[in-house]
C-alpha positions as CSV (number, residue, x, y, z in Angstrom):
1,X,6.4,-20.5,5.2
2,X,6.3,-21.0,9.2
3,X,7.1,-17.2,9.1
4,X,4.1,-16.1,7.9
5,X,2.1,-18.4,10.1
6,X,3.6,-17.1,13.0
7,X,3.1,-13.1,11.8
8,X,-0.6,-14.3,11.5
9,X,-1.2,-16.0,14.6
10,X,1.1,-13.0,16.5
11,X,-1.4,-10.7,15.1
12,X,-4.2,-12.3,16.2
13,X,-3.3,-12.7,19.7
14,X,-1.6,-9.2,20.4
15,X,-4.7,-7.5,18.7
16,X,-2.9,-4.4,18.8
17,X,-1.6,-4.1,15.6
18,X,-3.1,-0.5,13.3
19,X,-2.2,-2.0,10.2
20,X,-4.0,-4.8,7.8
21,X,-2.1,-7.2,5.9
22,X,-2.2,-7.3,2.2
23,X,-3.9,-10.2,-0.3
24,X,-1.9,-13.6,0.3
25,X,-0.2,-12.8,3.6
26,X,-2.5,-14.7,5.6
27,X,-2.7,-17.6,2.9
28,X,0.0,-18.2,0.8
29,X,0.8,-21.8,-0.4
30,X,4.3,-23.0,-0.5
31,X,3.8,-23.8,-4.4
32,X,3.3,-21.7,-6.9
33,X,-0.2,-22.5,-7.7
34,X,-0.6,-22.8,-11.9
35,X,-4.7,-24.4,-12.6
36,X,-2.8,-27.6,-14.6
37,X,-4.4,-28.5,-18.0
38,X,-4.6,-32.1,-19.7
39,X,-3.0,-32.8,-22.6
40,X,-5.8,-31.9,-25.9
41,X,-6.3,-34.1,-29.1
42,X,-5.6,-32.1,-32.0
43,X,-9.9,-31.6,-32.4
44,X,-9.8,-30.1,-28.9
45,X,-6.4,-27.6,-30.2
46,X,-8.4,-26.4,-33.0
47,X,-11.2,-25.8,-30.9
48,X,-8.7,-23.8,-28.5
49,X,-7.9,-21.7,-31.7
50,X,-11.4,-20.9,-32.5
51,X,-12.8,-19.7,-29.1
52,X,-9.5,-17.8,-28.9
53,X,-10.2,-16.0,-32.2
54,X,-13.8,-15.5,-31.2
55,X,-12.7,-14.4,-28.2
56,X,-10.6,-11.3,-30.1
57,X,-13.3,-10.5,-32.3
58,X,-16.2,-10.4,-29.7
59,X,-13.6,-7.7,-27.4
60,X,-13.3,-6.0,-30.8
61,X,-17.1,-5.7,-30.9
62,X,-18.6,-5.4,-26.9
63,X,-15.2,-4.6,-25.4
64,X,-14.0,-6.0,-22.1
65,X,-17.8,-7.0,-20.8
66,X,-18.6,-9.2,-24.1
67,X,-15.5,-11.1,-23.7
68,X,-15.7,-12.1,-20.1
69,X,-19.9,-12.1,-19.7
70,X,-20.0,-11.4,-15.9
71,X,-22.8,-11.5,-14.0
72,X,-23.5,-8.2,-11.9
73,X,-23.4,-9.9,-8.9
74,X,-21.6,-13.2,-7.8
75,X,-23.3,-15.1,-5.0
76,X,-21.6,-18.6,-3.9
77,X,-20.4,-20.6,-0.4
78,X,-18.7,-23.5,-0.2
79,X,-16.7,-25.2,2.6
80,X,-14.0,-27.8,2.7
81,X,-13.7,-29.3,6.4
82,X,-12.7,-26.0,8.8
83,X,-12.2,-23.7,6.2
84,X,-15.6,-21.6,4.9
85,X,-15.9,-19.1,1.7
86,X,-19.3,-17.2,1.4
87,X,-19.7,-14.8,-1.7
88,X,-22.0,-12.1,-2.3
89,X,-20.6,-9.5,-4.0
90,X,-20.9,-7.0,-7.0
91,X,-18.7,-7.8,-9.9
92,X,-16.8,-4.6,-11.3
93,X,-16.0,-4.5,-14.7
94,X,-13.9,-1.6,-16.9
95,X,-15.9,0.2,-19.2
96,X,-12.9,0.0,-21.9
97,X,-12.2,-1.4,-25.3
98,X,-9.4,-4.0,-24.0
99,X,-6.7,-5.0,-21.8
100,X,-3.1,-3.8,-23.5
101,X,0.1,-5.1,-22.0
102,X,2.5,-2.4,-20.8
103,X,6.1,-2.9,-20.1
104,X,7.5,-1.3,-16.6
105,X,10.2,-0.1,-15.7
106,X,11.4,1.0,-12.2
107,X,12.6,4.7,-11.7
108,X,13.9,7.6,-9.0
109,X,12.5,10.9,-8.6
110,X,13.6,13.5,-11.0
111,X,14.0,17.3,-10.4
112,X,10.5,17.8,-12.4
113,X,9.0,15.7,-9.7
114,X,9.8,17.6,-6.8
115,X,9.5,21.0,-8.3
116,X,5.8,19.9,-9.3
117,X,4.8,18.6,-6.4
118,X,6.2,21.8,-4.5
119,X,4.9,24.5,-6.2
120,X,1.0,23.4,-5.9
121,X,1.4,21.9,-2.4
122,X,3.8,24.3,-0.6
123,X,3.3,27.1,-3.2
124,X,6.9,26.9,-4.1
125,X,8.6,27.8,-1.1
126,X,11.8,27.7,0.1
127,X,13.4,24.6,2.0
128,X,15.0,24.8,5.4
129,X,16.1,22.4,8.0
130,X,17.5,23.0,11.6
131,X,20.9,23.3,12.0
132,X,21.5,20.2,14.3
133,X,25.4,20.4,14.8
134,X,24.4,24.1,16.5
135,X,21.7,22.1,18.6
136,X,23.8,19.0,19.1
137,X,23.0,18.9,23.1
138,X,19.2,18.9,22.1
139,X,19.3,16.6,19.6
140,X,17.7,19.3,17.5
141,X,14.7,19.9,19.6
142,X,13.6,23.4,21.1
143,X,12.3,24.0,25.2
144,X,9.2,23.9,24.1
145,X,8.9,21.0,22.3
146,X,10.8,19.0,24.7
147,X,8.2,20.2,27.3
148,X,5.5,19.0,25.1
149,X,7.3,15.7,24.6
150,X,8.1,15.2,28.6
151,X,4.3,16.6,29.1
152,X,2.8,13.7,26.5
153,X,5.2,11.0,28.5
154,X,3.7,11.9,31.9
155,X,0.2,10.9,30.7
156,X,1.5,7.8,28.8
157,X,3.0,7.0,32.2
158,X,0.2,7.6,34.8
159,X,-2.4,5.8,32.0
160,X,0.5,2.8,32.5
161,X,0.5,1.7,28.8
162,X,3.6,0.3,29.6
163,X,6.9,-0.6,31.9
164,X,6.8,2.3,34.1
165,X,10.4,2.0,34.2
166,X,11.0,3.0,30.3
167,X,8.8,6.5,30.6
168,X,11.5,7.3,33.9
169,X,14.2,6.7,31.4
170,X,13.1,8.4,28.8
171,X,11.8,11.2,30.7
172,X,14.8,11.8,32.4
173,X,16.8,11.8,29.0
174,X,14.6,14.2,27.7
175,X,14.5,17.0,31.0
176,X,18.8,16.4,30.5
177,X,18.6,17.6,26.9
178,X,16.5,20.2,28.3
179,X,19.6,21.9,29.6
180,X,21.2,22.3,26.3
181,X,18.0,23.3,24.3
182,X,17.4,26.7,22.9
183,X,14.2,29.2,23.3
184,X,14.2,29.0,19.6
185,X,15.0,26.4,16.6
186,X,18.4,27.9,14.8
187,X,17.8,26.9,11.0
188,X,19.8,27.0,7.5
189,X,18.4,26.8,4.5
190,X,18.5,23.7,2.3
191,X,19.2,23.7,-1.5
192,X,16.5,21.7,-3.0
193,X,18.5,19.8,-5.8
194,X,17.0,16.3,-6.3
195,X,20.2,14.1,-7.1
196,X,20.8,10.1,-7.8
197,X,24.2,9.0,-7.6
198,X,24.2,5.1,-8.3
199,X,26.3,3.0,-5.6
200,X,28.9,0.7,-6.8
201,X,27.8,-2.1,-4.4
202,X,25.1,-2.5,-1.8
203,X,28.1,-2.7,0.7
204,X,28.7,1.2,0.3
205,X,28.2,3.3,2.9
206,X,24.9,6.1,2.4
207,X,26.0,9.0,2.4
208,X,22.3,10.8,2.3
209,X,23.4,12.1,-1.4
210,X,20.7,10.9,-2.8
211,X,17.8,11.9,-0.1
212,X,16.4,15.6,0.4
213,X,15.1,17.1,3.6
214,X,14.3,19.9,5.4
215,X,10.7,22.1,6.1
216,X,9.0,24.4,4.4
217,X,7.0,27.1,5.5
218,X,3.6,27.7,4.1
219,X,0.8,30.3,5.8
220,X,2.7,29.9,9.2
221,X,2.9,25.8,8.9
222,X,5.9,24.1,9.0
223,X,6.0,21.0,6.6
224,X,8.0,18.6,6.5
225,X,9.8,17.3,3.4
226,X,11.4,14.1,2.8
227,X,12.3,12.8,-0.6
228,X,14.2,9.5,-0.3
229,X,16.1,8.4,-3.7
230,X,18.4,5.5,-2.1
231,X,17.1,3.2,-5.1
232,X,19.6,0.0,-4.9
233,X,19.4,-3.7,-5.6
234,X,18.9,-4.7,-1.6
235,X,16.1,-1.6,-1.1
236,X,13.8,-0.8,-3.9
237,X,11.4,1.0,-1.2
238,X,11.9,4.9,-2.1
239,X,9.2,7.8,-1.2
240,X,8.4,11.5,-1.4
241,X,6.3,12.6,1.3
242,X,5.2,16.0,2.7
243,X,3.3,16.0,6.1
244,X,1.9,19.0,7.9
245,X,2.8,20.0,11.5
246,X,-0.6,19.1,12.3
247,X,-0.1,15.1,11.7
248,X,2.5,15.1,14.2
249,X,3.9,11.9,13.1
250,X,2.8,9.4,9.8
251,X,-0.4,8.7,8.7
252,X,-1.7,5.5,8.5
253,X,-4.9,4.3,6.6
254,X,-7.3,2.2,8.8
255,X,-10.4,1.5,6.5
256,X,-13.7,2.7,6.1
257,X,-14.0,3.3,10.0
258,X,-14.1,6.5,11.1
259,X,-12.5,8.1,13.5
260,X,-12.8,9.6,16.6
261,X,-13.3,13.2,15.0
262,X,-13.2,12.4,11.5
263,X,-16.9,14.1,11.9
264,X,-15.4,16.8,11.2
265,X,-13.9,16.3,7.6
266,X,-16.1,16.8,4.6
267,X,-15.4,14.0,2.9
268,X,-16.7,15.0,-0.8
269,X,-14.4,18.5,-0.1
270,X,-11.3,16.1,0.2
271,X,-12.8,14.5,-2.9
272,X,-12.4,17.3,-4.9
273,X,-9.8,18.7,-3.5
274,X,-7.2,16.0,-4.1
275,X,-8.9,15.7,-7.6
276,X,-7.6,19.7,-8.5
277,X,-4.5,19.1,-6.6
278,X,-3.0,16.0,-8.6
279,X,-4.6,17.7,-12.0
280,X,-2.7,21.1,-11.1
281,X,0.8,19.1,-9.9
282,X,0.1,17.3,-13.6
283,X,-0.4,13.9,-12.6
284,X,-3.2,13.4,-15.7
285,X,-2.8,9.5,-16.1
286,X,-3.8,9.0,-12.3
287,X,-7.1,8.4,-11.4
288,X,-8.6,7.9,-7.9
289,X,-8.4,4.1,-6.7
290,X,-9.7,4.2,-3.4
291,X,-10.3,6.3,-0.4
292,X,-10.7,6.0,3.8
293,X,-10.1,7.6,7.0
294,X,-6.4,8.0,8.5
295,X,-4.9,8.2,11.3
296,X,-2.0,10.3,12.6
297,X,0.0,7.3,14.7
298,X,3.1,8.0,16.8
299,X,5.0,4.7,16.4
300,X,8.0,4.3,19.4
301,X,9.5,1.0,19.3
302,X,12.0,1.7,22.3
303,X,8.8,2.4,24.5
304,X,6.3,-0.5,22.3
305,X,4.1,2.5,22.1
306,X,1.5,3.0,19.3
307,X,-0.7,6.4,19.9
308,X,-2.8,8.4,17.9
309,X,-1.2,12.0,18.4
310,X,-2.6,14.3,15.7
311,X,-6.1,15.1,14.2
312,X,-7.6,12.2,12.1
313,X,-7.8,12.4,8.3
314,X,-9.5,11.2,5.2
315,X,-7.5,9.8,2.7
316,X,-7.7,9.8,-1.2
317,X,-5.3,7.3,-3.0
318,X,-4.5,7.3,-6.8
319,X,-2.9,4.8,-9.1
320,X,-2.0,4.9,-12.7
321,X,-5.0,4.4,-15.4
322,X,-4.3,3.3,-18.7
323,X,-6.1,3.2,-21.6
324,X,-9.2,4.2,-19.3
325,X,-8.8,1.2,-17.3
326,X,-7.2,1.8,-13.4
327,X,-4.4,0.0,-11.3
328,X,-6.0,-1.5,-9.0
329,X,-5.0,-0.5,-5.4
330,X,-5.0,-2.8,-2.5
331,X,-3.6,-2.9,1.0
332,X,-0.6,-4.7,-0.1
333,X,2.2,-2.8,-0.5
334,X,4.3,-5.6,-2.3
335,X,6.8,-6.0,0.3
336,X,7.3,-9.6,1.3
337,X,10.4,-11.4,0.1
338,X,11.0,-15.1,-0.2
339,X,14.5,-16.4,1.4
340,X,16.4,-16.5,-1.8
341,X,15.2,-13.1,-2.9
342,X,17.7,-10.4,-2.7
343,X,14.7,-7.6,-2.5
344,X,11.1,-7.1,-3.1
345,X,9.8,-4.0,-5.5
346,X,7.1,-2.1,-3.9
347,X,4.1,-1.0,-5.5
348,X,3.8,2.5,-6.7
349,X,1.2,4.4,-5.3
350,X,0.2,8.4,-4.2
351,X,-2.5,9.6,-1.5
352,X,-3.2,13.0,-0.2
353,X,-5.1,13.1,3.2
354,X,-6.7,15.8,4.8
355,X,-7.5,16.6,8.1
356,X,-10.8,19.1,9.3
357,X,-8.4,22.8,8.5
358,X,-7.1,21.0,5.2
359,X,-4.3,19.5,3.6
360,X,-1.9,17.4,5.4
361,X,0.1,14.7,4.1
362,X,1.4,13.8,0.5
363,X,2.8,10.3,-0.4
364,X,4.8,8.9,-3.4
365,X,6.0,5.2,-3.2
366,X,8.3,3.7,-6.0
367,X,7.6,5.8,-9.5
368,X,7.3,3.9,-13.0
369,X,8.4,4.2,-16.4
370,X,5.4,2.6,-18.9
371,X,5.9,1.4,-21.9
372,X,3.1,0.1,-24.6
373,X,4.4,-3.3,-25.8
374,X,1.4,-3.4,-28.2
375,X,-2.2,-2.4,-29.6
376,X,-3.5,-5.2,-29.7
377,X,-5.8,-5.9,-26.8
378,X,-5.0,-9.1,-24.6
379,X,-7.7,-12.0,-24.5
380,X,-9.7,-12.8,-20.9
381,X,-10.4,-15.7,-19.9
382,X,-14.8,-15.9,-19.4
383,X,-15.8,-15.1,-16.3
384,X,-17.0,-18.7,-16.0
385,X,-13.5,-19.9,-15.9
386,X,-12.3,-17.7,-13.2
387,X,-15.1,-18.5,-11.1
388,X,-14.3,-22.4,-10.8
389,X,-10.4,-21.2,-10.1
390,X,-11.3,-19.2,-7.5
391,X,-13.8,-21.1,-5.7
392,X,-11.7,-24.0,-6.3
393,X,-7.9,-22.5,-5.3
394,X,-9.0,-20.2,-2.2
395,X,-10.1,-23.0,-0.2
396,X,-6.8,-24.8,-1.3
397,X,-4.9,-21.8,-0.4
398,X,-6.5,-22.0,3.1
399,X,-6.1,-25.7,3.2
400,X,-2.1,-25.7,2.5
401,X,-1.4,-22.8,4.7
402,X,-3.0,-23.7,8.0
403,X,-3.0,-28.0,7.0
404,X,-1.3,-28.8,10.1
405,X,-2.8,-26.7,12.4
406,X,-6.4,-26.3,14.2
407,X,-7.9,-23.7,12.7
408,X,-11.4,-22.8,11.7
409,X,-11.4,-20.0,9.0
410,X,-14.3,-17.9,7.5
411,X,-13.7,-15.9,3.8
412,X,-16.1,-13.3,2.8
413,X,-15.5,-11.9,-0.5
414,X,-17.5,-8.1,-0.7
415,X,-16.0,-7.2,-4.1
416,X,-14.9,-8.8,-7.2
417,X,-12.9,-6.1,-9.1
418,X,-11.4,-6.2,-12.5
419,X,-7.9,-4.3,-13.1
420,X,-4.9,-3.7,-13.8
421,X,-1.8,-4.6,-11.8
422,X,2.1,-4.6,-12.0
423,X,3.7,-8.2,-11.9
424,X,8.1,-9.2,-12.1
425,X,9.4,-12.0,-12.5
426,X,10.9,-13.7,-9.2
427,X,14.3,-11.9,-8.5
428,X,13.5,-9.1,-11.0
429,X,13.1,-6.0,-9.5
430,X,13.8,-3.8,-12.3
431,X,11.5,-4.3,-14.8
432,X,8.0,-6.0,-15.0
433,X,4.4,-6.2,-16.6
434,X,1.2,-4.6,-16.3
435,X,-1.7,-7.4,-17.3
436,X,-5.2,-7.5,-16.1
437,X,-6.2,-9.6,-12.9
438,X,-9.3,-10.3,-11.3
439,X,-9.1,-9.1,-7.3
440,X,-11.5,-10.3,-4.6
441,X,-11.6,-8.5,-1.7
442,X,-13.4,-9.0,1.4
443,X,-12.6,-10.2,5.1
444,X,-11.0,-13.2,7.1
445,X,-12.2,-14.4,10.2
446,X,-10.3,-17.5,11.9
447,X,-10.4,-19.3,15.3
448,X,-7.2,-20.7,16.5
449,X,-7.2,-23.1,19.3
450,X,-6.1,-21.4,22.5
451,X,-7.4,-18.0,21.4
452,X,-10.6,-16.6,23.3
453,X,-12.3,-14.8,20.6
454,X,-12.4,-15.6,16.6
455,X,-9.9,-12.7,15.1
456,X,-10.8,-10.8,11.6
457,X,-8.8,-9.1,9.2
458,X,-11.0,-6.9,7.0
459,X,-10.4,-3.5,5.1
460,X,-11.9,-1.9,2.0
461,X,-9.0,-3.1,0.4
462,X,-8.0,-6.2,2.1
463,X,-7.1,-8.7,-1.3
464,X,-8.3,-12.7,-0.5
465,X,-7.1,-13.7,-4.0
466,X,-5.8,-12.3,-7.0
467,X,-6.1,-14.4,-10.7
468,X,-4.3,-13.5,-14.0
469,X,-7.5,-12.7,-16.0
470,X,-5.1,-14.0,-19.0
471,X,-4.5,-17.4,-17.9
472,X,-6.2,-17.8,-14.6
473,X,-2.7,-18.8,-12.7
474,X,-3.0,-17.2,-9.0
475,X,-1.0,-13.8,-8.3
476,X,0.4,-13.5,-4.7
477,X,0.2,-9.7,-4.1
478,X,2.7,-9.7,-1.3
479,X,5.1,-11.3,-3.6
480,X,4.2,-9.5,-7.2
481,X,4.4,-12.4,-8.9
């Protein structure tokens, strides 16, 4: 628990970091927080019954809006000592039948996957990598690139980002590979067979059998692939990315602010462009889940150094939709462990970004298997109900995680969504649930004593809360469960 304080109060005072935090990072409680009920009479059980019967007929009849009668618009602020929630915010509601509950299962990529993806994105080329026991004395790299690379340093150096003495070093490392580097890149081409080979203990050593990478050359662009299948009890975070030579380095969302030359991308292009692309590679049970602007970052942790080195972008990301009803996608990427947890299970999730000449980055995090557990739709709790959790549990959530320490904290919640979302069991990171949850998103301002200015985390997608619309128990997103 005092890690995550510290992360949060580390963020605040560097202000440097490029990434937001995810939906309970900044808040979670120590307990599992379950709203408790007191014991019924057998009149009040029977009562219980009925509305719950009612409940199922009136989905049955109005769908998922007649059962939980939200309002259009949620307004509300409340306080409790240092800690402050306002609410204005539209409430968004599927325009679906029912919830159904979904069984998943986790998966690696398959031969089908790649060959999909390939053949609309890099038109089916041919994979190739450099051949980096011929450029060993390089370390792979060309003359050219390692003038760039000394060139870029230089700059870094004179603006005096950082220790001067760490750009000498790794200036002078690079001009020595210099020596050994060749006019030209000498390359072999790479059989693209996707292959998972299960280890016999999380002690083995990789062997990059199960990973694919190389380039592929598309209208003069190199493109970098990288498929990454090293699924395993102790690392459940696997990807299949592509990335243009224009990016330079990863993208990296950073909101609805745009960047300096994002002018220049036509955002309702992108729109349609990563529509066709994800309908041509066959994705048809994805559906778009959010977008924003990107940011090509060079991340060096020998020099601390985070730069922006390639053209911004504007991102499109997709989750699953079933039964007409989305995923919903926020920042979190489902990450965070708990000390006795042996791994977490991230969320799966694809975006395509796109800079002002086009394409230039694919991502696909953690595939799932889906399976219907049933046809009958799920009941939701009134919207009522989640209402008094919410405006009751946020300000606890506040309260427990910053209780001994003098803080003032502000919550504004911009967006109540309803959705779907993939929940495990603690220590299961094989198999879990899809159920329907109420998200509210919005921002989080707080003032810690010794800190000169109030610090906010905000983000289209930044998650304040999450509650099982089933039940109304809370949802840490961090944790997935």
């Amino acid at each position: 628990m005092k890690a995550k304080k510290i992360a949060v109060l580390c963020a605040a005072v560097g202000m440097l970091s490029l990434l937001s935090t995810g939906c309970g990072e900044s808040m979670q409680s120590e307990e599992e927080i379950v709203i408790p009920k007191e014991e019924s009479t057998q009149e009040e059980e029977n009562q219980e019954g009925q509305d719950l019967q009612e409940g199922n007929e009136a989905a049955k009849e109005g769908g998922i809006a007649q059962m939980v009668q939200a309002p259009e618009r949620y307004t509300w602020e409340g306080n409790s000592g240092d800690f402050y929630i306002t609410v204005d915010a539209p409430v968004i509601i599927p325009q679906a039948e029912g919830f159904k509950t979904y069984k998943v299962t986790s998966r690696v990529f398959t031969q089908e996957d790649y060959d999909k993806v390939n053949q609309v994105l890099l038109n089916g080329g041919e994979l190739w990598t450099r051949d980096y026991e011929a450029m060993e004395g390089s370390n792979g790299y060309t003359v050219s690139e390692i003038d760039e690379i000394i060139e870029r340093l230089q700059i870094q150096k004179e603006a005096k980002e950082v220790d001067e003495k760490n750009y000498d070093e790794r200036i002078e490392e690079f001009k020595n590979m210099r020596e050994d580097a060749p006019e030209a890149a000498i390359i072999v081409s790479v059989e693209a067979n996707v292959s998972y080979q299960e280890r016999e203990s999380d002690e083995e050593e990789y062997t990059g059998e199960n990973s694919l990478y190389g380039n592929v050359t598309v209208n003069g662009e190199d493109y970098v692939v990288f498929l990454d299948n090293d699924l395993r009890d102790d690392w459940r975070w696997i990807s299949f990315y592509i990335r243009s030579p224009r990016g330079i380095s990863n993208y990296y969302p950073t909101g609805s602010n745009m960047e300096a030359g994002g002018e220049k991308v036509s955002v309702e292009n992108v729109r349609q462009e990563a529509e066709r692309m994800m309908a041509d590679m066959g994705f048809s049970d994805f559906i778009v889940s959010g977008e924003e602007y990107f940011a090509s970052v060079l991340i060096d942790e020998k020099m601390g150094i985070n730069s922006q080195t390639g053209k911004p972008g504007y991102g499109i990301h997709f989750t699953r939709c079933l039964d007409g009803i989305p995923v919903t996608y926020t920042d979190s990427e489902g990450t965070t462990i708990e000390k006795d947890d042996v791994s977490s299970w991230p969320y799966e999730a694809i975006y395509l970004v796109f800079d002002e000449e086009g394409f230039t980055e694919f991502k696909w995090t953690n595939p799932y298997e889906l399976e219907k557990l049933s046809d009958e739709d799920v009941f939701l709790l009134p919207f009522s109900d989640i209402q008094s959790i919410f405006e009751e549990m946020l300000l606890k959530k506040s309260e427990d995680f910053w209780g001994d320490m003098q803080v003032e904290e502000t919550l504004h919640v911009t967006e109540v969504r309803l959705g779907y979302m993939r929940v495990m069991e603690k220590g299961n990171v094989m198999e879990g649930t899809m159920i329907p949850v109420w998200d509210f998103f919005g921002s989080e301002t707080f003032y810690y004593s010794g800190m000169d200015e109030p610090y906010t985390e905000e983000g289209p997608y930044k998650c304040l809360l999450t509650i099982n619309a089933m039940d109304g128990t809370i949802i840490d997103r961090d944790f997935g469960y």
